[in-house]
N, C-alpha and C positions, 0 to 999 in steps of 0.2 A: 224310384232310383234317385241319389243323390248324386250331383257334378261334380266331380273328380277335382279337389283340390290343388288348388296349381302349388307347387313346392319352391318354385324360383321366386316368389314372391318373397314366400318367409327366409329361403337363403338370404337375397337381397338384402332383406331388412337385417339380419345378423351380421352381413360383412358390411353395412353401412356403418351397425352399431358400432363395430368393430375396430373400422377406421375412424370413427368422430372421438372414441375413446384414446384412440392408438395416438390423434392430431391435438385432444385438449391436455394428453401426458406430454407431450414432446412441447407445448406452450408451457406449460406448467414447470420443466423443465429448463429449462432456457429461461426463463424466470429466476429459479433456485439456485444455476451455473454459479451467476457472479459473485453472491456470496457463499456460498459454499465451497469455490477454488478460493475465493478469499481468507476463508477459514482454514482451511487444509493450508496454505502458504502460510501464515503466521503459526500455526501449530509446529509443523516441519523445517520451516527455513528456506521450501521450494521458492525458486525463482530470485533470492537473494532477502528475500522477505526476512523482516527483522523478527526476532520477540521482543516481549514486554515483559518488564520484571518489576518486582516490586524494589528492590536492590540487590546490592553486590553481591557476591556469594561467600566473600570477606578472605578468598585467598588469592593474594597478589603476586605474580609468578615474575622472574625476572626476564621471560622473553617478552620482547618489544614487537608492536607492529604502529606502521605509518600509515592514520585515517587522512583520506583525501576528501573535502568536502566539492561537491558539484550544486548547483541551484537550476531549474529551469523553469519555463512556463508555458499552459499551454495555447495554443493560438489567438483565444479570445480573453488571456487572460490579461488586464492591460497594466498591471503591478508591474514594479522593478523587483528583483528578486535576487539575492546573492549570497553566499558565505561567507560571513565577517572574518574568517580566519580559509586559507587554503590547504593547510592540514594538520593535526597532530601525531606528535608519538605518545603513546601508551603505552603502559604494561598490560601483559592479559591481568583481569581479574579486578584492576585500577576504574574507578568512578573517573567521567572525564567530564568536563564541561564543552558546548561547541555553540557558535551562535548563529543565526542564521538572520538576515536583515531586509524585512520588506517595504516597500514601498509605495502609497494611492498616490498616483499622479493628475488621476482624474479629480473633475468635481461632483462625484458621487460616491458615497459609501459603497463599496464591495465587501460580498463577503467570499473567503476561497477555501477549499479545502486542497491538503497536500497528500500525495500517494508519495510511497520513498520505498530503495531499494536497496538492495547493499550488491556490490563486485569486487571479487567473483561470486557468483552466486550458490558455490558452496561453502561460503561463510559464513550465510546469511543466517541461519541456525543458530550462531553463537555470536552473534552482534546484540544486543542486548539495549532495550531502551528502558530506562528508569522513568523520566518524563521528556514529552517532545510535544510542541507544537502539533504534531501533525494529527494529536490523539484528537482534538478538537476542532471543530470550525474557525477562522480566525475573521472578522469584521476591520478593517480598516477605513475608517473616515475620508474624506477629501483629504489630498494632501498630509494625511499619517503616512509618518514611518517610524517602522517600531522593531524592535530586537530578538529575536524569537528563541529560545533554550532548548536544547537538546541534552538533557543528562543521558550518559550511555556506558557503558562497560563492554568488553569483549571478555567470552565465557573463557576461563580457563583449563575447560574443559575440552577447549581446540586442540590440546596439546597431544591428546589422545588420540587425536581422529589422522590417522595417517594421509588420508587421502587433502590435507588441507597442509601437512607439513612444510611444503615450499613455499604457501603465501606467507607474505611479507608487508604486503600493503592492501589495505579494502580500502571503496570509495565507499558512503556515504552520499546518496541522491537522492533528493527532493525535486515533484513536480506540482506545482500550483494550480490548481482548477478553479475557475469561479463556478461556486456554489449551484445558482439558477442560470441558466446562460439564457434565459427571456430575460434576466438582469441585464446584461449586457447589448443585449437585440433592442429592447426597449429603450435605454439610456438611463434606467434607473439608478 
């Protein structure tokens, strides 16, 4: 006669498997979040998130809106960081120029990278960057300070979207991060 199989063993072992699968998807996961809502916001315009274009769309409409520029930084970032200009008007559908101006105070090379938003954040969609700063790393030496470009248009295809009709004025914000922040903990 053979000893009767115990079956709570092999359960066991499938709701174990089950959960180690369930815990390395939801790491895996949470991994994937950051760029992924990343992607989805630069696609859509969620969150005030800009697009990228190659250029203008070449038609220039005669309604105006007032860009407000903001600058900030984050905690451990120890740059000056400002908008050389406080805002512009534009046309929709007009190429603008804008400048942004930072600062190493310290005596050590930083390098920072910049997250930027647009408000209201149903704008964000048709706020338009041609080239910016913030597409790249930016390195500043001890004591650099340097001028930073924002080419930008506003889509003219705002004109359509009812639900954006009362805005009048989008800001424009930039937030500066140093790159490694064991840069900064270290003193490198």
């Amino acid at each position: 006669m053979t000893a009767p199989v115990d079956k709570s063993i092999s359960r066991n072992n499938r709701v174990g498997i089950i959960v180690g699968v369930v815990a390395l998807g939801m790491v895996g996961a949470s991994y994937a979040a950051v760029p992924l809502y990343k992607l989805f916001c630069q696609v859509t315009g969620y969150g005030g998130t800009t697009s990228r274009a190659e250029g203008v769309t070449g038609e220039v409409l005669d309604r105006t809106m007032r860009v407000r520029f903001n600058a900030s930084l984050n905690g451990d970032m120890p740059w000056q960081f400002k908008p050389a200009q406080h805002d512009q008007t534009v046309r929709l559908g007009e190429q603008a120029l804008a400048y942004y101006e930072a600062y190493n105070p310290t005596d050590r090379a930083i390098t920072g990278t910049a997250t930027y938003n647009v408000a209201p954040l149903k704008v964000g969609g048709y706020f338009a960057k041609i080239d910016c700063f913030c597409f790249t790393e930016q390195t500043l030496q001890p004591g650099e300070r340097v001028m930073m470009p924002v080419v930008y248009f506003i889509d003219p295809a705002m004109v359509e979207d009812r639900s954006v009709e009362e805005v009048t004025e989008v800001t424009l914000s930039y937030t500066f991060f140093v790159k490694d922040e064991k840069e900064v903990a270290s003193g490198r």
